[in-house]
Structures are given as structure tokens and as C-alpha cells.
C-alpha positions, 0 to 999 in steps of 0.5 A: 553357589550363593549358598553353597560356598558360605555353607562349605566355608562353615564346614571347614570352620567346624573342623576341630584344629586336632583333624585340619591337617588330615582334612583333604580339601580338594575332594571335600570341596569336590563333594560339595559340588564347588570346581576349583576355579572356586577358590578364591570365593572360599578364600573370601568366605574365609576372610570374613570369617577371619580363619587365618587357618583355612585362609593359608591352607586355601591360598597354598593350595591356589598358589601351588595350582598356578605355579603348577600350571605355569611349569606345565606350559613352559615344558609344552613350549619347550616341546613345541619349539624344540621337540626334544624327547627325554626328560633329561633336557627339560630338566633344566627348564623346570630347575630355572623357573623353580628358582624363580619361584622358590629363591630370593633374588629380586626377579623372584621378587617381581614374579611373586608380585606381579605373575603369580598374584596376576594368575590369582586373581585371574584364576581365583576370582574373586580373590584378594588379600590386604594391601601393604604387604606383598603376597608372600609376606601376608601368607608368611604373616598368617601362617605364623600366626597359626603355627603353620610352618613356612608357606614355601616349604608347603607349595614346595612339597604340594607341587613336588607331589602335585608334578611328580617331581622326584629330588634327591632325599637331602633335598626333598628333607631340607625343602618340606620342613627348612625354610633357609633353603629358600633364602639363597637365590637359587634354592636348587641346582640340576643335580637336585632333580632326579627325575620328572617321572609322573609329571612326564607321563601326565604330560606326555612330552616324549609322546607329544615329540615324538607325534611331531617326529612321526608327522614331520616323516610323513611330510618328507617322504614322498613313498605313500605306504611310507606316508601313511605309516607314519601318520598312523605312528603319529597319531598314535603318539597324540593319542597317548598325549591327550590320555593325560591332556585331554584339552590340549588344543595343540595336540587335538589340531595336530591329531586332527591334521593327521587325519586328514592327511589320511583322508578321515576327515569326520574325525579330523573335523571331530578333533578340530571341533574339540579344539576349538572348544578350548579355544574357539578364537584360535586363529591357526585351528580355525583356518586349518579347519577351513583348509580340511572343509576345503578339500571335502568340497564343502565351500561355506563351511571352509570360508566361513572358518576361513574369515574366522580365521582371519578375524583373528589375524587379519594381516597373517600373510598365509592364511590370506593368500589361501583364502585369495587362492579360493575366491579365484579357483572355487568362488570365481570371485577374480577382483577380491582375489587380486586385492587379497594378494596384492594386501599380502605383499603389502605386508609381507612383500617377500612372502614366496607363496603369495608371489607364486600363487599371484603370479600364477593368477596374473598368467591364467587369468589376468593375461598379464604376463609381465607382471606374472614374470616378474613375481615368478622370478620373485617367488624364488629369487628371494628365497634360499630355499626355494620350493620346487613347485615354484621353479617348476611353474617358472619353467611352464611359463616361460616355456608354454604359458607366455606368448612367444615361448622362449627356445630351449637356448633362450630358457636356459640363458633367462634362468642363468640370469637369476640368483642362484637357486637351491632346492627345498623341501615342498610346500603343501598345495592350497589349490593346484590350476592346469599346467602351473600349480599354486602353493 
């Protein structure tokens, strides 16, 4: 790129000023074999070369790329925490952070100062722009200085087009050609947006949501034609998602964990691989990637990912315990299990899987029998929602498992002494032993 970059540079200056405008910088820089992650090396060539011309066009269309970027993961947030379908309830989402990018108030102030110029240099390294003015305020400079009409009202018709956001005509007129509008602290209302329309079907919300609907199903029922079929649905769905979004390691770990629900485990390995491409110290892929070589038997492949996985989140209280449960069922390595669950309930002392699991070790392995007693009472007693496998293993212990069995009377009498339980949806099961079952 050492040659490559100052040659393009020049290309652009050679540009007669009548033809700029026309002159799509994207695919030329594409067919100069330049990424865009480039940017901001072009931007510094630009800088030397003192085009102010090219250097506002270039820092627009950087600045538009982030801002674009930052709208993209908001709604996927949003989508993962809420898992809304239609467009209309994320609307709101998108009007707010637009305010925070086009208005004038003293948040937006920060945001362009410290967010939107982090991202840049993040992003466009080796960008830079003179000190002592703010970002803003520098392009405003240069693009006054070449006749260039206002920056805001550039990125705002480059990201409208850019997310396929379609506002009402007054709108859309006043925001490509009026910089005044950006002078209110909130330049935009609801009403404003009619649609989201490309930017939904290059981002495939309804699909995505739609993929965790059909899998959340799956979990609940307990019918396996029924099962199945929704899996299927949901895997249809992520696959829609991923036309479009191709390195979303959510949906490829999401897509992965339904194929191994449905036993196709070569392709769940093949979209956890994919994901962790993305992002290969992603904690959550990494361990359930460890759980799917798990339940194919194939023991160092799964701790490897395992201990990967707790590299990265050496106190998560789950991915502990799972990895306790292996080493005493699969690995017979009894001490460092115990230890394992005992750091749990250090950290998490409440975690009701652990509780369960633990307990479940202490009555067929260690022997100790009133400690296992004391952490089944645990495993439920703190927690409304109790899992009806830990009750069941409660029931087992007490009835068969612990020396001197307890009478039917006596049974009934020592759960009456407990808090008051609930039923709660089922736990996926990490191991399951003889008689008692570990969660």
C-alpha cells in the first residue's frame, strides 16, 4: 500500500473540479485494490497534498461509515435484548441516537468529540486532523473553504441512502440542502421516518427475532416432532439473517446451536468455526462450541474450547460449573472438580446449577451426604423459579441415595420444611449421572 495509496491520492487530485462531484470514490478506490479500512491513510495523503476538496469528501464519507456502523449495532442490541418484530418499535431507537448525531445540544457535542472521533481513529487509522478545533468544526472549515455545502447535510443524505432510511419529503428536502435544521437539539421526531425499509432487509431484524421466537419454541416444547420443526424454522430465519449479515457471530453461534440441537453437528461445528473467525476470543462461542465437541464424545477438542473459554471469563459462574461437571463424569479428575465448584459458590453463592450439580457429586462420589443435603435444599430454596430436575434429585436423595432412607411420611414432612417452591421451566442438562441428574 506504500505505493498504491500516494498513486490513488494523485488520481483523485487529477480529477478536473467540473467531474468531482460525479466521481464515486468507493468503487474507484475499490479498483485500485485499496479496502476501506484505508480511509484514513488516503485522508493523510490528502493532507499532504493539501485538497481540502478531497479531504471533506473523504472525512464524510468515513464519518457516515461510523455513524452508519454505530445505528447497525444499537438495533441488533436492541433485537437481542427485546426481540421485537417489526419495524415500527425500532424507530424510535434510530430517531434518538440520529438526534445525538445531527442535533446541537451538549450531548451531541461530546459524542462527536469523543465516540464518533474515537471510532475514527479506531477504524480509519492513521487518521488525524489538526488540533484546536473540534471535529465538526474543522470539516465545517474545509468544506466552507471549497464551496462545499454543509457536512451534516452530506453524511445526513449519505447515511440516509447508506441505511435505507425513508423520511417524509419535507424532511428529506430540508436535511440535504438546510443546515438550520441541525441547529435544534433535536433535528428530527418519529414522525419524520416513514420507514426503515433497505436498512431492515440488509439487517434482517424481523428475521433475526423472529430465528429466537422459533428456537425460544423449541426449548418449550416438549413434543419432538414439534421440536424439530421449530428448529428447522429457526434456522431458517438465521439463514435469512446472515444473506445480508454474513459476519454476525450472534446469529452464526445462534445458527450453530440449532444444528446441534438437531443433531448436525459438522455443520454446527462449521457456523461455530465461522463465528469464531469474527471474533476468536468470544467467550459464550468458544464454550458452547466446547459443550457441542461435549456431546460428540470428543473430549480434548471440548476442554480445549472449554479452557478457552474460561480464559476469557475466568469467574463466569456457568461455564465453571460445566467444566467441573466434565472433569468428574468424563475425565474422573474428582479433586479439581470439587475445587472448580466450590470457586463457584465463592463467586456466585446462589448459582442454583452449581448447587445441584455439586450436590449431586458430594452424594455419589464424595459420600458426604450432609453437605449434598444442605446444597439440594440450596439449589431450589433460592430460587423462585425452581428447576424441576433439582427437585426431582432432591426427591431421589432423600428417598434412596442417603443412608437410612426417609419414609413416605417422613419425605413429606422434610420438603414441607422448605420454602415454598414453584415450577420452572427446565435447564438444558450439561451431564446426566445414575438416579440424580446434574443440570
Amino acid at each position: 500500500m506504500e505505493k498504491v495509496i500516494p498513486e490513488f491520492a494523485h488520481r483523485l487530485v487529477a480529477v478536473p473540479f467540473a467531474q468531482r462531484e460525479e466521481f464515486h470514490l468507493i468503487v474507484n478506490l475499490h479498483e485500485a485494490g485499496i479496502n476501506v479500512r484505508h480511509l484514513g491513510a488516503v485522508y493523510c495523503e490528502m493532507c499532504l497534498i493539501n485538497d481540502e476538496y478531497w479531504q471533506v469528501r473523504i472525512l464524510v464519507e468515513m464519518i457516515t461509515r461510523v455513524v452508519k456502523n454505530h445505528v447497525n449495532k444499537l438495533l441488533r442490541d436492541t433485537v437481542r435484548e427485546l426481540c421485537h418484530p417489526g419495524e415500527a418499535f425500532y424507530r424510535g431507537v434510530v430517531i434518538e441516537y440520529l438526534n445525538l448525531v445531527f442535533g446541537s445540544s451538549g450531548p451531541s457535542a461530546v459524542h462527536w468529540s469523543e465516540h464518533i472521533y474515537a471510532y475514527l481513529v479506531k477504524k480509519f487509522a492513521p487518521f488525524k486532523y489538526p488540533t484546536g478545533n473540534t471535529l465538526l468544526s474543522f470539516l465545517q472549515h474545509c468544506a466552507e473553504s471549497v464551496k462545499l455545502k454543509d457536512p451534516k447535510c452530506m453524511i445526513f443524505e449519505h447515511l440516509s441512502e447508506a441505511l435505507g432510511l425513508n423520511w417524509v419529503p419535507s424532511t428529506w428536502e430540508t436535511g440535504v440542502t438546510n443546515p438550520r435544521l441541525f441547529q435544534r437539539h433535536f433535528p428530527f421526531t418519529e414522525t419524520d421516518l416513514r420507514a426503515l425499509q433497505e436498512r431492515l432487509k440488509e439487517e434482517q431484524i424481523a428475521a433475526y427475532s423472529t430465528g429466537h421466537i422459533w428456537k425460544s419454541k423449541a426449548l418449550e416444547t416438549k413434543n419432538e416432532q414439534e421440536r424439530l420443526r421449530f428448529l428447522q424454522l429457526a434456522c431458517q430465519q438465521y439463514h435469512n439473517a446472515l444473506q445480508c449479515a454474513p459476519d454476525d457471530k450472534f446469529c452464526l453461534r445462534s445458527l450453530a446451536s440449532c444444528m446441534t440441537a438437531m443433531g448436525q453437528h459438522k455443520k454446527a461445528e462449521h457456523f461455530y468455526e465461522s463465528a469464531l473467525r469474527v471474533d476468536p476470543s468470544d467467550p459464550h462461542t468458544l464454550f458452547k462450541c466446547a459443550a457441542s465437541f461435549d456431546l460428540r464424545g470428543m473430549l480434548d477438542e471440548a476442554e480445549n474450547y472449554y479452557l478457552r473459554a474460561l480464559e476469557m471469563a475466568p469467574t463466569n459462574p456457568m461455564f465453571l460449573c460445566t467444566y467441573a461437571d466434565f472433569l468428574w463424569t468424563l475425565r474422573k479428575d474428582n479433586d479439581f472438580a470439587r475445587k472448580l465448584y466450590e470457586k463457584v459458590l465463592v463467586v456466585a453463592p446462589h448459582h442454583t446449577q452449581t448447587l445441584n450439580n455439586y450436590a449431586v457429586f458430594l452424594a455419589l462420589v464424595a459420600k458426604e451426604y450432609d453437605l449434598a443435603e444442605q446444597h439440594f435444599a440450596s439449589s431450589v430454596s433460592d430460587d423462585a423459579e425452581v428447576n424441576l430436575r433439582h427437585m426431582a434429585n432432591i426427591c431421589t436423595f432423600l428417598s434412596s441415595i442417603r443412608p437410612n432412607p426417609l419414609t413416605y411420611a417422613e419425605f413429606y414432612a422434610h420438603l414441607q420444611t422448605m420454602k415454598q417452591l414453584k415450577r420452572g421451566n427446565s435447564l438444558v442438562v450439561a451431564e446426566e449421572v445414575p438416579q440424580l441428574c446434574a443440570t
